[in-house]
C-alpha positions as CSV (number, residue, x, y, z in Angstrom):
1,X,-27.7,-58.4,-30.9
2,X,-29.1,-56.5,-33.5
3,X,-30.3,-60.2,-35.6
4,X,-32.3,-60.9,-32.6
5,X,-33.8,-57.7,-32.5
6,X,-34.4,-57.9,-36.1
7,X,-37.1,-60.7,-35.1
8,X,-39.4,-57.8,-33.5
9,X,-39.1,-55.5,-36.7
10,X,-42.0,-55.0,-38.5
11,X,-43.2,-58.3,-36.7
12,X,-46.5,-56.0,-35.0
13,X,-45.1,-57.1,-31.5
14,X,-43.7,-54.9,-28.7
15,X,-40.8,-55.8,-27.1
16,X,-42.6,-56.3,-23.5
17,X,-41.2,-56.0,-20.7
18,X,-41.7,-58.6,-17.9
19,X,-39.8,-57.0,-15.4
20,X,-41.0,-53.3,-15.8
21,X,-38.2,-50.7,-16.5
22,X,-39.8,-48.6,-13.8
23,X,-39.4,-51.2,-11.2
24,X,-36.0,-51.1,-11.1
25,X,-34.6,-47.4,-11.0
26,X,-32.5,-48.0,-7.9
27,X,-29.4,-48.4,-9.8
28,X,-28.8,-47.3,-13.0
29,X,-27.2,-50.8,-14.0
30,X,-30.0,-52.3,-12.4
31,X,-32.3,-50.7,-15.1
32,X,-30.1,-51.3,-17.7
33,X,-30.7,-54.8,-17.5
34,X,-34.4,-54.7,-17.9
35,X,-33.8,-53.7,-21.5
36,X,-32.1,-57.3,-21.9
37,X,-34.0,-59.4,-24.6
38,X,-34.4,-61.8,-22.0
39,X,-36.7,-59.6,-19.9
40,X,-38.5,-59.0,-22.9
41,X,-41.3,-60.9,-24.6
42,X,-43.7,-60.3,-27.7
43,X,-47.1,-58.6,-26.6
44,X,-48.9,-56.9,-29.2
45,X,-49.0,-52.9,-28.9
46,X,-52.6,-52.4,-27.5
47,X,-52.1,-54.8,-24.8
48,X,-48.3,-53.6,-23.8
49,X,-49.2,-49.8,-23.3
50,X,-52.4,-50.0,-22.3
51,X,-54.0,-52.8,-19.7
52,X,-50.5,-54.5,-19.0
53,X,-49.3,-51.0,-18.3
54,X,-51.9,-50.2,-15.8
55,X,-50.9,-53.5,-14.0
56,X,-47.7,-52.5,-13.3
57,X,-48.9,-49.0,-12.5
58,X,-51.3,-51.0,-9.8
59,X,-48.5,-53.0,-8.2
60,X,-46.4,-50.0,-8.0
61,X,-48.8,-48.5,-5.8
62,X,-50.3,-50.9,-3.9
63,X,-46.1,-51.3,-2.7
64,X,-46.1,-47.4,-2.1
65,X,-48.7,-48.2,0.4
66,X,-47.6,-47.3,4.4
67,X,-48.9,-50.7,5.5
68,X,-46.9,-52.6,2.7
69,X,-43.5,-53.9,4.4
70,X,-42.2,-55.7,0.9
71,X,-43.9,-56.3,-2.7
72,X,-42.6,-59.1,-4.7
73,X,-43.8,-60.1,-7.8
74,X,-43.2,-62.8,-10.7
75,X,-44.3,-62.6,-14.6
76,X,-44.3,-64.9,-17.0
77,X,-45.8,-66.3,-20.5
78,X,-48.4,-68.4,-20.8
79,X,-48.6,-70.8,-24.4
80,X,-51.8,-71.7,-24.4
81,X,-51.5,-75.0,-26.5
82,X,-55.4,-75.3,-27.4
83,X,-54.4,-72.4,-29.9
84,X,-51.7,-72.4,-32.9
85,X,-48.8,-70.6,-31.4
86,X,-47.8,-67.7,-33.5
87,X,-44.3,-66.8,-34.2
88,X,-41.6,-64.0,-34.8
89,X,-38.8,-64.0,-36.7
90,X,-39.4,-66.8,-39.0
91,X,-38.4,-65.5,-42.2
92,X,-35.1,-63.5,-40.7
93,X,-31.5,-65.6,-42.1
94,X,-30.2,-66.3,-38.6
95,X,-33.0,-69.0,-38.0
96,X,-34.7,-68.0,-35.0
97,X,-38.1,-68.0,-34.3
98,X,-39.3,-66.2,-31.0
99,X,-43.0,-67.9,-30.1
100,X,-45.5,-65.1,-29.1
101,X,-47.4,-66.1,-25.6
102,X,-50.7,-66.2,-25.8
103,X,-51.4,-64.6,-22.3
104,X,-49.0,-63.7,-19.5
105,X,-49.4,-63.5,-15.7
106,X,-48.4,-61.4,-13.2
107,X,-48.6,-62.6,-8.8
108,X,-48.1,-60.6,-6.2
109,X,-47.1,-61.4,-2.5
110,X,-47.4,-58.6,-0.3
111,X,-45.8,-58.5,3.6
112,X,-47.9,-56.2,5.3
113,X,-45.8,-54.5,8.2
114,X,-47.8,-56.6,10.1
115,X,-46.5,-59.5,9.0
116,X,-49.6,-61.1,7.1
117,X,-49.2,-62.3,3.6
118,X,-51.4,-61.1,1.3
119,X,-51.2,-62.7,-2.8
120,X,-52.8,-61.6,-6.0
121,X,-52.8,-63.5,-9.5
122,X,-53.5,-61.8,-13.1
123,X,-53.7,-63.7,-15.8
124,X,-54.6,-61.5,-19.1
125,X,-54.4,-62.6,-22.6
126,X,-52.0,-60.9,-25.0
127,X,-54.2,-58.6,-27.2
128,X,-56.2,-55.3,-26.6
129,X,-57.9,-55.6,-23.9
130,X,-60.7,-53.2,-21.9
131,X,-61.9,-53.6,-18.4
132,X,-60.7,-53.0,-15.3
133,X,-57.9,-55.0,-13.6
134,X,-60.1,-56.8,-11.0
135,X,-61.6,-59.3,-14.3
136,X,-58.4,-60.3,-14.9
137,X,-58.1,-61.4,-11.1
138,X,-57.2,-65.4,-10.8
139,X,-56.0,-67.7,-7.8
140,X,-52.5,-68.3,-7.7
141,X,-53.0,-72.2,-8.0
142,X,-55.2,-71.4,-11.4
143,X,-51.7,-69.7,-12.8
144,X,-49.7,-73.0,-11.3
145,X,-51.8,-75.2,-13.4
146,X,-52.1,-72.8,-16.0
147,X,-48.0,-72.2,-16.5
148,X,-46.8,-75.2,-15.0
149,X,-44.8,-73.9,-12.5
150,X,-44.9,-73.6,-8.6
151,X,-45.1,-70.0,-7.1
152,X,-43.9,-69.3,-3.8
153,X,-43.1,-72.6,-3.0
154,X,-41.0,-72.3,0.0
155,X,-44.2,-70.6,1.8
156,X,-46.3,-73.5,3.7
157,X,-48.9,-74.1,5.8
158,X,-52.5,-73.1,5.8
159,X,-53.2,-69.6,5.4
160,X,-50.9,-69.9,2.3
161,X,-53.0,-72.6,0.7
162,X,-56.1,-70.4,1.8
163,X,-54.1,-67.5,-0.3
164,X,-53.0,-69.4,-2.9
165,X,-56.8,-70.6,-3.6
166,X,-58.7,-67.8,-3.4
167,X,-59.6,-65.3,-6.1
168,X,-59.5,-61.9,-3.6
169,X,-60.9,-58.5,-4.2
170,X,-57.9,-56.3,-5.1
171,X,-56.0,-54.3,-3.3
């Protein structure tokens, strides 16, 4: 373990968490597990403690809200191939090279008690960064195309596609 976290040394990366230690404190070996390398990903300093921080800070309590039923919420990089992709870990001797996102997302899909369905996209790129949260606010779809993925795909019907399209106000 300690040759793959010898890519991170002295590369100027944190070690960022995409699932946030803090989010998982239910069980200790729940925790635990966020401290895997892969739940972690490069993000330079300024961006990993400060605005990405806040984010999670955000979610947190937008889920501590009364009217909140369930949060759920999925991260991931975002190689944004217009740009040379930078890497870690190139001149260790194990010959592994960890490539450093360029920006990451975070989407959230609230159940309000309710029942209504509420979603939220971020996409931010991985560097220091100032503003508030809401300018990082994207549609879902925009982080679909962006990552190449499909989010909350086994949700359908109308309102969802309205959800998925719009770029809301936050919470």
């Amino acid at each position: 373990m300690d040759r793959v976290l010898s890519d991170y040394r002295r590369s100027g990366f944190d070690r960022g968490h995409l699932v946030a230690s803090a989010d998982q404190n239910d069980e200790e070996i729940q925790n635990s597990e966020t401290f895997l390398l892969s739940n972690m990903s490069p993000q330079k300093p300024a961006f990993n403690r400060q605005i990405w921080r806040a984010l999670e800070s955000a979610i947190r309590a937008l889920d501590a809200k009364e009217e909140i039923l369930e949060t759920y919420v999925i991260t991931g990089p975002i190689f944004d191939f217009n740009t040379p992709i930078e890497m870690i870990g190139e001149n260790d001797d194990h010959g592994i090279s960890i490539p450093v996102p360029s920006h990451f997302y975070k989407c959230v899909l609230t159940e309000e008690r309710s029942g209504k369905l509420k979603m939220w996209a971020f996409e931010m790129k991985n560097t220091s960064l100032s503003g508030d949260l809401e300018s990082y606010i994207v549609s879902t779809s925009y982080i679909e195309q962006r990552a190449g993925i499909f989010l909350w795909d086994n949700l359908t019907g109308p309102e969802i596609e309205t959800e998925k399209n719009q770029i809301g106000d936050m919470w």
